[in-house]
C-alpha positions in Angstrom: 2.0 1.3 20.9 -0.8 0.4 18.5 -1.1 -1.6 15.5 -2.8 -4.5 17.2 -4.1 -7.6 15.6 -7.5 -6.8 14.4 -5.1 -4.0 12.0 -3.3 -6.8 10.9 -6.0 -8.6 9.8 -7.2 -5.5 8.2 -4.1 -4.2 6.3 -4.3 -7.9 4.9 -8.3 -8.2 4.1 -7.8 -4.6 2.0 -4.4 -6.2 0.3 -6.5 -9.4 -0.7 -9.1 -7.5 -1.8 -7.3 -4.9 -4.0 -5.6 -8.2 -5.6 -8.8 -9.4 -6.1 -9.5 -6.3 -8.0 -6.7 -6.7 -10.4 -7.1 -10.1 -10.9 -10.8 -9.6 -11.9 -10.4 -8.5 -15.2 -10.4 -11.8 -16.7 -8.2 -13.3 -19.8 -6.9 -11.8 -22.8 -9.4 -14.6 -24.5 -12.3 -12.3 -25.5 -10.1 -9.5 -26.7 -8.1 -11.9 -28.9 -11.6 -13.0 -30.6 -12.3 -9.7 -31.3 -8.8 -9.0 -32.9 -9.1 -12.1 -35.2 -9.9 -9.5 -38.4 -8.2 -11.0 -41.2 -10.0 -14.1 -42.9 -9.1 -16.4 -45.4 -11.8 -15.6 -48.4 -11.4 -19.4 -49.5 -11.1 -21.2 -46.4 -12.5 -18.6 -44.0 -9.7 -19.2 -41.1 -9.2 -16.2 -39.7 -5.9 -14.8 -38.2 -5.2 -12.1 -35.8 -5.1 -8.4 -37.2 -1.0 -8.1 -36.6 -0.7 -10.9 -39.0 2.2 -9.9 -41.9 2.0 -10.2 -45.6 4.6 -13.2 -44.7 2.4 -15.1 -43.0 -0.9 -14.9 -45.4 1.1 -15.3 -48.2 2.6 -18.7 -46.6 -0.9 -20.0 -46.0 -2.0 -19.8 -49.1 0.9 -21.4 -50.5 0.6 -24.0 -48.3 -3.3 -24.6 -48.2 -4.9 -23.3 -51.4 -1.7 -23.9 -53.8 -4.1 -23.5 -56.9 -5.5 -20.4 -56.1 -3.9 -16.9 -56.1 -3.1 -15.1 -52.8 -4.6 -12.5 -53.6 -8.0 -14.6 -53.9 -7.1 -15.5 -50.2 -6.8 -12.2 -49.3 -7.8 -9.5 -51.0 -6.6 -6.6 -48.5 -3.1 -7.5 -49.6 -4.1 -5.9 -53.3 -3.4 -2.3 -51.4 
């Protein structure tokens, strides 16, 4: 007949730990530090590298109105 008990309990302890696997490879925190490439030259905030034009050229409207955005960010000179 088989499939007693004691291979419940183990079908379950290999699910839990294969979950526990998975679940193990922590947050996307550390790899969204690393992405954080572009910086403000003036203000040095940095923003993630999939950050548009758009968006640098707002923040330096908006926080550093007297200086150029190309000051801000000179990778946008390309």
């Amino acid at each position: 007949m088989g499939g007693g008990n004691g291979q419940k309990a183990k079908m379950a302890r290999e699910r839990n730990l294969e979950k526990q696997k998975n679940a193990g490879k922590g947050s996307q925190l550390e790899t969204n530090k690393k992405a954080m490439s572009i910086q403000c030259k003036v203000c040095m905030q940095t923003f993630i590298c999939t950050t548009s034009e758009v968006k640098c050229r707002e923040h330096a409207e908006a926080k550093h109105p007297k200086s150029d955005v190309l000051v801000c960010f000179p990778h946008l000179n390309k």
